[in-house]
ZAFIVEX-369545 format. One line per 4 residues: their letters; for each residue y, x, z negated of N, C-alpha, C. Coordinates in nm, 4 decimals. Example, Ala and Ser with C-alpha at 12.3 -4.5 7.8 and 13.67 -1.06 7.14 Angstrom:
BEGIN
as	-0.5690,1.3190,-0.7800,-0.4500,1.2300,-0.7800,-0.3300,1.3200,-0.7800; -0.2250,1.2850,-0.7080,-0.1060,1.3670,-0.7140,0.0030,1.2900,-0.7870 .
END
This chain:
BEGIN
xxxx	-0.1176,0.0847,0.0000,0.0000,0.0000,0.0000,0.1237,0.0892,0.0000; 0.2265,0.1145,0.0859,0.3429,0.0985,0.1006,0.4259,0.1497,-0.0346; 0.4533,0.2423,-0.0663,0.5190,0.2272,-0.1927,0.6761,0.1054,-0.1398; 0.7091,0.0652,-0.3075,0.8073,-0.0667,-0.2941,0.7456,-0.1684,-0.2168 .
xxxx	0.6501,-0.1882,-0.1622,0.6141,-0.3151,-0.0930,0.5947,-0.4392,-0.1867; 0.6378,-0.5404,-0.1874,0.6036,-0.6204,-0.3365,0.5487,-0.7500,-0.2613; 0.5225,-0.7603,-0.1511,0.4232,-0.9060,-0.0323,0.3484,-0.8312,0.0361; 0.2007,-0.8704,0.0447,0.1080,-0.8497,0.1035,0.0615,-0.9704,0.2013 .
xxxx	0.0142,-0.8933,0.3431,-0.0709,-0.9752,0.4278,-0.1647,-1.0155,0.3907; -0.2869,-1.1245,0.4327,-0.4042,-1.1587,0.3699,-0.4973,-1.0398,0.4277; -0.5178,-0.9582,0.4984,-0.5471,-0.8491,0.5656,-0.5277,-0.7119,0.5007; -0.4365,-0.6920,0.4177,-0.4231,-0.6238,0.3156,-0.4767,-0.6158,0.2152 .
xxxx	-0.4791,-0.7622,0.1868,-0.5348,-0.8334,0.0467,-0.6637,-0.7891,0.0498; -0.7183,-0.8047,0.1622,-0.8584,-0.8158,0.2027,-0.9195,-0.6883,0.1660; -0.8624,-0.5509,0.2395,-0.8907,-0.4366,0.2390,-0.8557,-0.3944,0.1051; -0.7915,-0.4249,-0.0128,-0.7724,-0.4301,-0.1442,-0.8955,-0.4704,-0.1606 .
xxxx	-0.9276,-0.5996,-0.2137,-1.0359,-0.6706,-0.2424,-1.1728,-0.6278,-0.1999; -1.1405,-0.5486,-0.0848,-1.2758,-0.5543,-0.0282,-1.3773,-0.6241,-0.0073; -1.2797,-0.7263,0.0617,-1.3731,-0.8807,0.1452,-1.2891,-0.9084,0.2491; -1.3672,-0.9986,0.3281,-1.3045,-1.0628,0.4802,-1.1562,-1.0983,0.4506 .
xxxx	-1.0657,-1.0977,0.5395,-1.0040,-1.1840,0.5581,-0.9836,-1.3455,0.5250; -1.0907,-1.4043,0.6173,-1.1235,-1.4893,0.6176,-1.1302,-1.5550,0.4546; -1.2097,-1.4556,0.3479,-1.2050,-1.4846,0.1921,-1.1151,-1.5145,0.1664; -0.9966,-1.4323,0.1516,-0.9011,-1.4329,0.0908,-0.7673,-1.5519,0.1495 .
xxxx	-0.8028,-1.5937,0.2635,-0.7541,-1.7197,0.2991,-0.8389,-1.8290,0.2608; -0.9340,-1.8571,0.2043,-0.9936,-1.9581,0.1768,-0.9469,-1.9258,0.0157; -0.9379,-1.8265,-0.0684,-0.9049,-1.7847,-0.1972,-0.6997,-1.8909,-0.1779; -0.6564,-1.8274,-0.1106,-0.5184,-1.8686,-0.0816,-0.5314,-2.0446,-0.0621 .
xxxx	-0.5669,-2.0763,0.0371,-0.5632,-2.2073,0.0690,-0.6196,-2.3329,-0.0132; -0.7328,-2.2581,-0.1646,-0.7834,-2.3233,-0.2208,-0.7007,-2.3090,-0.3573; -0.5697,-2.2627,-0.3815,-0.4914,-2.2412,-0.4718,-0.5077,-2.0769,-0.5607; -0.6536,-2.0788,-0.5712,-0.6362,-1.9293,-0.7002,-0.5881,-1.8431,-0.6408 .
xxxx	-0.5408,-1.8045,-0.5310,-0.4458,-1.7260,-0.5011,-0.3158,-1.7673,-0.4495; -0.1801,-1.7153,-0.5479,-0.1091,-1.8066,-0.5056,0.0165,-1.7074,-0.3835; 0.1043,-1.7476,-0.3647,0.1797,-1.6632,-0.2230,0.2836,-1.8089,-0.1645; 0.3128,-1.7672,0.0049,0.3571,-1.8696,0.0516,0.3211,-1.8054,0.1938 .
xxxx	0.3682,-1.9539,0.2983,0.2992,-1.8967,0.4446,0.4806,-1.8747,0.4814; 0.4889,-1.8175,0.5786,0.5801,-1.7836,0.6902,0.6284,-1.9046,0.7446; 0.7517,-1.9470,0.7125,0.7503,-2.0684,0.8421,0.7437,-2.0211,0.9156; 0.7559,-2.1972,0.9884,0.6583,-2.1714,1.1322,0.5742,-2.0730,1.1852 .
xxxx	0.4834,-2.0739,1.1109,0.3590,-1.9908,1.0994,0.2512,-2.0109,1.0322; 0.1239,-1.9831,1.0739,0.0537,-1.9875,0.9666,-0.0164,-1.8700,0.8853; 0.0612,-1.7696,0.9183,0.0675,-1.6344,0.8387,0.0958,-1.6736,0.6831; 0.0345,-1.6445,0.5984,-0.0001,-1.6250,0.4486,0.0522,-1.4840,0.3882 .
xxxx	0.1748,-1.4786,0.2638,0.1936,-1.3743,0.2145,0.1602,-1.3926,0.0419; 0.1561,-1.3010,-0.0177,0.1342,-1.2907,-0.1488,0.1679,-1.1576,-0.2258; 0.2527,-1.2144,-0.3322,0.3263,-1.0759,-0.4030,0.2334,-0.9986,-0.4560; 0.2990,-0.8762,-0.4675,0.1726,-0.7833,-0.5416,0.1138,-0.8590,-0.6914 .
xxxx	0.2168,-0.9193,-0.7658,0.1989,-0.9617,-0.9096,0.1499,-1.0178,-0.8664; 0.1028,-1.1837,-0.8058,-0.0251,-1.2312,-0.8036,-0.1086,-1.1698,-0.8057; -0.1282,-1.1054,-0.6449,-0.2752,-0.9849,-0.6826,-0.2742,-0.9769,-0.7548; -0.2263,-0.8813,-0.8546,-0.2352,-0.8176,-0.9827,-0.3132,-0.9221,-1.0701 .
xxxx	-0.2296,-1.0021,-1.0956,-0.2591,-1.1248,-1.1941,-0.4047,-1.2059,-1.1179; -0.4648,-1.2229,-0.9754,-0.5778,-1.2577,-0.9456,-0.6895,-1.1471,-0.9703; -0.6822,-1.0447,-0.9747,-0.7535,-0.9489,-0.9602,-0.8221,-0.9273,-1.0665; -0.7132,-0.9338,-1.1822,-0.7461,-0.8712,-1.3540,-0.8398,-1.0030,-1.3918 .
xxxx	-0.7909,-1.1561,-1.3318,-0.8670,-1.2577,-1.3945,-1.0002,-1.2968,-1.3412; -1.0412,-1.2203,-1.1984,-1.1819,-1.2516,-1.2044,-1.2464,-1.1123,-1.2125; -1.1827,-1.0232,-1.2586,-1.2457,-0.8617,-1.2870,-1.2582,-0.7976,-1.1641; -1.1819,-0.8145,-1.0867,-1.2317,-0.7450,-0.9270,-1.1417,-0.5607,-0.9491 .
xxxx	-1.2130,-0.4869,-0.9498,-1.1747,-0.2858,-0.9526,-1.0145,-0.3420,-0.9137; -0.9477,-0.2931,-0.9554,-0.7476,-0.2585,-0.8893,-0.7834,-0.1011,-0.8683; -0.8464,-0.0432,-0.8253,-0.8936,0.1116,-0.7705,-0.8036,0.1304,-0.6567; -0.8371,0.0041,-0.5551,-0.7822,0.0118,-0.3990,-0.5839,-0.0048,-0.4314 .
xxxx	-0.5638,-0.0812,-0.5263,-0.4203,-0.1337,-0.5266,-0.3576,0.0322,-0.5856; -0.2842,0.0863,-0.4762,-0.1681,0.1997,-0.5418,-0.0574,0.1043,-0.6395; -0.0929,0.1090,-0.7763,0.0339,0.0688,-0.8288,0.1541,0.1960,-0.8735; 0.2637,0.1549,-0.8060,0.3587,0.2606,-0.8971,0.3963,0.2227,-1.0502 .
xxxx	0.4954,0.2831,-1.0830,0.5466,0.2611,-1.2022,0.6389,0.0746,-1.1599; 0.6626,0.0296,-1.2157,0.7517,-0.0945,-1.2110,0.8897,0.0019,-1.2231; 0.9610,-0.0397,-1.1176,1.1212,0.0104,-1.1214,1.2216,-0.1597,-1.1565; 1.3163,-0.0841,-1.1795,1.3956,-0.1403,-1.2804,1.5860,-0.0800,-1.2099 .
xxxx	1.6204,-0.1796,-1.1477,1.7588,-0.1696,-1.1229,1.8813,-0.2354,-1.2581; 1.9739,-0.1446,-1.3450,2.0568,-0.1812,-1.4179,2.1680,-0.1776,-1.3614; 2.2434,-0.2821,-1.3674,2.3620,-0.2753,-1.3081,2.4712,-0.3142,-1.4310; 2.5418,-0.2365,-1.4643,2.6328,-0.2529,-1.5520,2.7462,-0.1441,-1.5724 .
xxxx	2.8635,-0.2114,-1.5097,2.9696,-0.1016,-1.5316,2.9888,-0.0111,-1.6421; 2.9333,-0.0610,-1.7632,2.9644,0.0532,-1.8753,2.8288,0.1555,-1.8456; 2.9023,0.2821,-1.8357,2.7949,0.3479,-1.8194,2.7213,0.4119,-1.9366; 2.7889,0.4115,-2.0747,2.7295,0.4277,-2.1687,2.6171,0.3817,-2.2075 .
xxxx	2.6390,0.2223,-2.2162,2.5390,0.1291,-2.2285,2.4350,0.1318,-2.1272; 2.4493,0.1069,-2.0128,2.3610,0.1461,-1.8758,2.2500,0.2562,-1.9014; 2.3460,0.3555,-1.9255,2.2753,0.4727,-1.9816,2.1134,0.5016,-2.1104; 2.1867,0.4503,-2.1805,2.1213,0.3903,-2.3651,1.9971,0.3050,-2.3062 .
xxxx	2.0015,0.2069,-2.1950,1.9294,0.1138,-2.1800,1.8293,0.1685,-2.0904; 1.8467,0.1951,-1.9728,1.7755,0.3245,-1.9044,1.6854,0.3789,-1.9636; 1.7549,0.4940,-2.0476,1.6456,0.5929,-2.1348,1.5316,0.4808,-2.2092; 1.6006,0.4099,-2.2771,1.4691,0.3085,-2.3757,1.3637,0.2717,-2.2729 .
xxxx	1.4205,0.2159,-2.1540,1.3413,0.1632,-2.0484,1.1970,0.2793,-2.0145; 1.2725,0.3820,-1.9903,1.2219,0.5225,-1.8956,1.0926,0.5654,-2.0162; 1.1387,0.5793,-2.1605,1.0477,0.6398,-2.2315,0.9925,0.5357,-2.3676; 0.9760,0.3875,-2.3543,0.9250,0.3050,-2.3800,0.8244,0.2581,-2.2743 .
xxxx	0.8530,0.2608,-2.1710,0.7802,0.1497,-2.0630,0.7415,0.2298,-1.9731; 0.7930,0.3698,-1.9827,0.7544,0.4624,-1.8576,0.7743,0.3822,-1.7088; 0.9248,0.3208,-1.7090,0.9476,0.2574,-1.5197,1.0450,0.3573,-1.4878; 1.0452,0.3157,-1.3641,1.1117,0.3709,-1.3026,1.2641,0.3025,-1.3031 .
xxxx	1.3449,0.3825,-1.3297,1.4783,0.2984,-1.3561,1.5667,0.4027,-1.2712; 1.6730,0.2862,-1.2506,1.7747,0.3134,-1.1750,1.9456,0.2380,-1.2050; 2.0382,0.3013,-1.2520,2.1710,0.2644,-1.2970,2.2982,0.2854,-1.1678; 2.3390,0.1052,-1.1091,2.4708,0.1442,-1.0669,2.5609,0.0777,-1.1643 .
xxxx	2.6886,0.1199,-1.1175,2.8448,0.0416,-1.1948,2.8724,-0.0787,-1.0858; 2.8552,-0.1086,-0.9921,2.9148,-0.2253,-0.9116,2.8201,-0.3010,-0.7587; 2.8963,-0.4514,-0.7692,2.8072,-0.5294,-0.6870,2.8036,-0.4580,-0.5882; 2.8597,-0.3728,-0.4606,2.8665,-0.2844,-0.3726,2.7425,-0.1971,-0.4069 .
xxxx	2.7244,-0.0802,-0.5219,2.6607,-0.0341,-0.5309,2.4788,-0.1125,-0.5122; 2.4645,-0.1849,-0.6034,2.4035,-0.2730,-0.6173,2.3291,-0.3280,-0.4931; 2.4368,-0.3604,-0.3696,2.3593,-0.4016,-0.2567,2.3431,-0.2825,-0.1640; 2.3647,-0.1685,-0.1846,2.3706,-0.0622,-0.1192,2.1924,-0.0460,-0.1379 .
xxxx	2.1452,0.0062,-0.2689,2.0498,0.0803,-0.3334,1.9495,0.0170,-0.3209; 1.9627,-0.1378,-0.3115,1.8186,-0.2364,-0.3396,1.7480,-0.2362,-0.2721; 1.7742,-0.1919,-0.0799,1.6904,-0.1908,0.0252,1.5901,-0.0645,-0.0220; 1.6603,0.0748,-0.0458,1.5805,0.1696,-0.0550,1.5105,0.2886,-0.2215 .
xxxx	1.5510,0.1447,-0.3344,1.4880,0.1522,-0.4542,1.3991,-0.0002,-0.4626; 1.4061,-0.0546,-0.3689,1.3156,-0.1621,-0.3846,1.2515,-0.2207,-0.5492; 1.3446,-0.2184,-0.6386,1.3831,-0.2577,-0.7610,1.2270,-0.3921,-0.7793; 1.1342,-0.4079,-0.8829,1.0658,-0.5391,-0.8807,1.1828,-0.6017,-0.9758 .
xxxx	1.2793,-0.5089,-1.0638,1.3344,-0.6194,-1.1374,1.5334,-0.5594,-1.1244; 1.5773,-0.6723,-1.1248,1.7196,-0.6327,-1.1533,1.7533,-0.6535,-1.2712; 1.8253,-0.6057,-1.3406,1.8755,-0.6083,-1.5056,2.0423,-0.6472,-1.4743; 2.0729,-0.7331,-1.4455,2.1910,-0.7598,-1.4278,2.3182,-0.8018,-1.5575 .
xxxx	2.4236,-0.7060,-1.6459,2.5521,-0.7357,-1.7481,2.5627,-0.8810,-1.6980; 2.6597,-0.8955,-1.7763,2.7325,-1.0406,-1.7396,2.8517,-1.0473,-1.8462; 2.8484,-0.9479,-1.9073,2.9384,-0.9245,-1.9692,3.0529,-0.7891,-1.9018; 2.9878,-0.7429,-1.8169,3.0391,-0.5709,-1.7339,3.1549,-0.6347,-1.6480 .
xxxx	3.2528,-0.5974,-1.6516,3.4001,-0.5369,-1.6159,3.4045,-0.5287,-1.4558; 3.3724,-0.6335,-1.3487,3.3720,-0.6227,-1.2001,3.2641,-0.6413,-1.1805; 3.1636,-0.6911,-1.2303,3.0352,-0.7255,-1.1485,3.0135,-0.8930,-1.1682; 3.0022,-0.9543,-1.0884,2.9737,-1.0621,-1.0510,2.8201,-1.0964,-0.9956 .
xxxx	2.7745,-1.1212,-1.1512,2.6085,-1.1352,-1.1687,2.5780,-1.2600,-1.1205; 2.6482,-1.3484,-1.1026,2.5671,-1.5276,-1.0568,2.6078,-1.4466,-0.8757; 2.6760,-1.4294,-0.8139,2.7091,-1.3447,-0.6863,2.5565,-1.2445,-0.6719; 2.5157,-1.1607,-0.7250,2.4381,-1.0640,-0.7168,2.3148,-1.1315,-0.7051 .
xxxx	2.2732,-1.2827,-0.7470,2.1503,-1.3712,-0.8195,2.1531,-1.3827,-0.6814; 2.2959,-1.4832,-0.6660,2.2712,-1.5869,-0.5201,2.2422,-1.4374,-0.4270; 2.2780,-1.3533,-0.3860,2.2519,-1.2762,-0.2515,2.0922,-1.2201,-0.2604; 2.0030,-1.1775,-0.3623,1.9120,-1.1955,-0.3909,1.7905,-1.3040,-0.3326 .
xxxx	1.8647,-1.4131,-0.3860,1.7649,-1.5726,-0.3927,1.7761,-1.5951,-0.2194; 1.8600,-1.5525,-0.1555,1.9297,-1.5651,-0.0142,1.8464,-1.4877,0.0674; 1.8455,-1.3589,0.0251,1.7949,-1.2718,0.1847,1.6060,-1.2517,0.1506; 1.5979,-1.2871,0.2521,1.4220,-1.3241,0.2825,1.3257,-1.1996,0.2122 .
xxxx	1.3894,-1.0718,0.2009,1.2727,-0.9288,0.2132,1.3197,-0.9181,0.0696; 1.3767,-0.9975,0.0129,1.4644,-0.9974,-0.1403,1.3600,-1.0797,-0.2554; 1.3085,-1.1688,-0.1889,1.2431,-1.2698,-0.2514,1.1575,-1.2536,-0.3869; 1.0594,-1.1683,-0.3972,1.0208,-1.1006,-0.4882,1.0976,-1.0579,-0.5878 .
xxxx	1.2129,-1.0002,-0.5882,1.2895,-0.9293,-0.6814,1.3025,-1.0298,-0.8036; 1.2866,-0.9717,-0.9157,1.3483,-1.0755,-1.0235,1.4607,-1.0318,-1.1043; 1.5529,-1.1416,-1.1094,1.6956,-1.0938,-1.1504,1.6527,-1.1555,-1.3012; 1.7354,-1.1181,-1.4279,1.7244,-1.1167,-1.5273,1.8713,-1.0780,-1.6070 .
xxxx	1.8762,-1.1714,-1.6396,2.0635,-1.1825,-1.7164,2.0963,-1.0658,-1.8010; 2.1718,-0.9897,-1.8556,2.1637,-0.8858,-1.9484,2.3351,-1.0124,-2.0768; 2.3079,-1.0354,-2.1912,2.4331,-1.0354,-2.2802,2.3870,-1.0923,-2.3974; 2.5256,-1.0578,-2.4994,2.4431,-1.0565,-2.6262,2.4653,-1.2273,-2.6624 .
xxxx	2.3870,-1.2724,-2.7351,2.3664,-1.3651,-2.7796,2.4067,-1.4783,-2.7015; 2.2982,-1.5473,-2.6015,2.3623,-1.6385,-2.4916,2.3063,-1.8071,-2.5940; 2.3351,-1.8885,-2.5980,2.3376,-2.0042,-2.6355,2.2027,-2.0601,-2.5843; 2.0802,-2.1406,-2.6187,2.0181,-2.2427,-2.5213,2.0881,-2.2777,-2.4226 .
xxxx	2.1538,-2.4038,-2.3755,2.2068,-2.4302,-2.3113,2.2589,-2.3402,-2.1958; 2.3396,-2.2255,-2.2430,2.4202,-2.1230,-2.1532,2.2803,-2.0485,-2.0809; 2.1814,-2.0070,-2.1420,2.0186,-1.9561,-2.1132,1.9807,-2.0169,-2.0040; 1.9650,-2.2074,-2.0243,1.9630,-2.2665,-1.8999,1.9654,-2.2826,-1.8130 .
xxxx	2.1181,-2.2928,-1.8219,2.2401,-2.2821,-1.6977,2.1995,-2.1638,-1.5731; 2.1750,-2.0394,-1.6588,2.1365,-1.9174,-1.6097,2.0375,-1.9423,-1.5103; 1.9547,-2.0003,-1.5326,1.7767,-2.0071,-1.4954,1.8206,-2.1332,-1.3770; 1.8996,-2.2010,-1.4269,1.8896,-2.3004,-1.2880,2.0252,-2.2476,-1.1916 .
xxxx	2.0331,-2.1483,-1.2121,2.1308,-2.0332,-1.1137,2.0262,-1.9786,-1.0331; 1.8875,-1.9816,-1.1226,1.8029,-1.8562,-1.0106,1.7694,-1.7593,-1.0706; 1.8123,-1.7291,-1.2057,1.8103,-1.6130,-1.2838,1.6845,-1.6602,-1.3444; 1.5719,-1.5392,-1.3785,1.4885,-1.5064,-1.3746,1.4425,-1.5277,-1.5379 .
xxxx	1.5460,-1.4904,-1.5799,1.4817,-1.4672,-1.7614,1.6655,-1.4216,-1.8066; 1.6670,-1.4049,-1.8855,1.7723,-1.3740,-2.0545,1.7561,-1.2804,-2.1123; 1.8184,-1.1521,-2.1619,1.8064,-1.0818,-2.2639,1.9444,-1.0560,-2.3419; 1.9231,-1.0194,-2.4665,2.0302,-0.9685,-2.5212,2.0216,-0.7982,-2.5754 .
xxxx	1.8865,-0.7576,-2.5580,1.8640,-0.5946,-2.5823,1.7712,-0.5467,-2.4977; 1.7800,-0.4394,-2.5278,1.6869,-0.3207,-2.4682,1.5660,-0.3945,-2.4892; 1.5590,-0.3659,-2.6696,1.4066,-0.4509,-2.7094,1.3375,-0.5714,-2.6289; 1.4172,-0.6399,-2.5622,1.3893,-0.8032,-2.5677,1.2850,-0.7224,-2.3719 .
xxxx	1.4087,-0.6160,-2.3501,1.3704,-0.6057,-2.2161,1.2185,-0.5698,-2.1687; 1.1683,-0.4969,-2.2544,1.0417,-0.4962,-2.1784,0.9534,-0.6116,-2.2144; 0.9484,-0.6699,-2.2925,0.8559,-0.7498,-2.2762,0.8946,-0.9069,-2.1784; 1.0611,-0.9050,-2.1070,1.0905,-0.9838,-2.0220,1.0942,-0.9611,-1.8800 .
xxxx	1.0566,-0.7893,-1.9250,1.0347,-0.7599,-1.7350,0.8408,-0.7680,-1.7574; 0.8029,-0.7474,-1.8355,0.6996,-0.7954,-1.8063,0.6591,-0.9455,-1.7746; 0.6979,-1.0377,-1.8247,0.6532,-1.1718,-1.8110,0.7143,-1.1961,-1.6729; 0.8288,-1.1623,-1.6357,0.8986,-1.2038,-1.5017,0.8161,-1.1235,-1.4658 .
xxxx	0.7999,-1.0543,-1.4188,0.7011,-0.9648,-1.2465,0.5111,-1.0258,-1.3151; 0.4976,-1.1030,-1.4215,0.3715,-1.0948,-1.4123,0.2352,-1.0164,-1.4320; 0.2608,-0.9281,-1.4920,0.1610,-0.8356,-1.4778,0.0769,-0.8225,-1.5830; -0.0208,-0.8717,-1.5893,-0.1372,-0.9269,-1.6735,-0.2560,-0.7742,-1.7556 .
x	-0.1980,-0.7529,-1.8858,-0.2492,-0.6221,-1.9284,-0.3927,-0.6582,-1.9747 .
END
């Protein structure tokens, strides 16, 4: 697999799995594998985290699946904080992390750090995080990515609001973060 690739063909899947094609579209079409087809098409894709998450639950080897580290895009103008959050990330969770200061930056880096998660302030000084969600939720090869709010103490309600923006999950710390980039990307220990 592709390093950063986060959608697989059923043909991929297959040569992962090490079964037909044909399986793994009858696996797809009968729900336990979940994905989406291509419009107008009947091409079948599926994120790596499913795999992941189909694989571990009927015991099938992940030998064939190259997993990297999970990378991790922070975007937050303070670079102190950015910084602080990073390191916890890097030598708690061992991902791969990556820190810009602005939405520019941000859409610059994402094609070629292929981020599974964005850590997006909402409290940071020029970044426009519901902007960063929507361009995300928008461009097709984006889809996978999960955006995830970064501020301190957000309300129920305000939490909500977030999530029916498109936003992925809530945090208010470092702490809260790994175990919310885990549940968003899925990945079944």
């Amino acid at each position: 697999m592709a390093k950063g690739k986060n959608v697989l063909t059923t043909g991929e899947v297959a040569k992962i799995c090490n079964v037909a094609p044909r399986t793994v579209s009858k696996w797809f079409d009968n729900g336990q594998l979940k994905g989406y087809r291509i419009p107008g098409s009947k091409d079948r894709r599926i994120p790596v985290s499913e795999l992941m998450r189909f694989m571990k639950l009927h015991n099938i080897p992940a030998t064939a699946l190259e997993t990297d580290n999970i990378r991790v895009l922070i975007v937050d103008s303070n670079k102190g904080t950015a910084s602080a959050f990073a390191e916890t990330l890097q030598s708690k969770a061992d991902y791969d992390v990556e820190v810009v200061g602005s939405n520019f930056e941000a859409g610059s880096i994402v094609h070629s750090f292929s981020p599974h998660v964005l850590l997006v302030s909402l409290l940071a000084e020029g970044i426009d995080a519901q902007e960063i969600c929507k361009n995300i939720r928008t461009h097709e090869d984006l889809q996978t990515i999960k955006v995830i709010a970064v501020a301190n103490q957000l309300s129920d309600s305000e939490s909500t609001a977030l999530l029916q923006k498109g936003f992925d999950g809530c945090i208010s710390s470092a702490a809260d973060a790994i175990k919310e980039i885990e549940e968003a990307i899925a990945i079944i220990y």
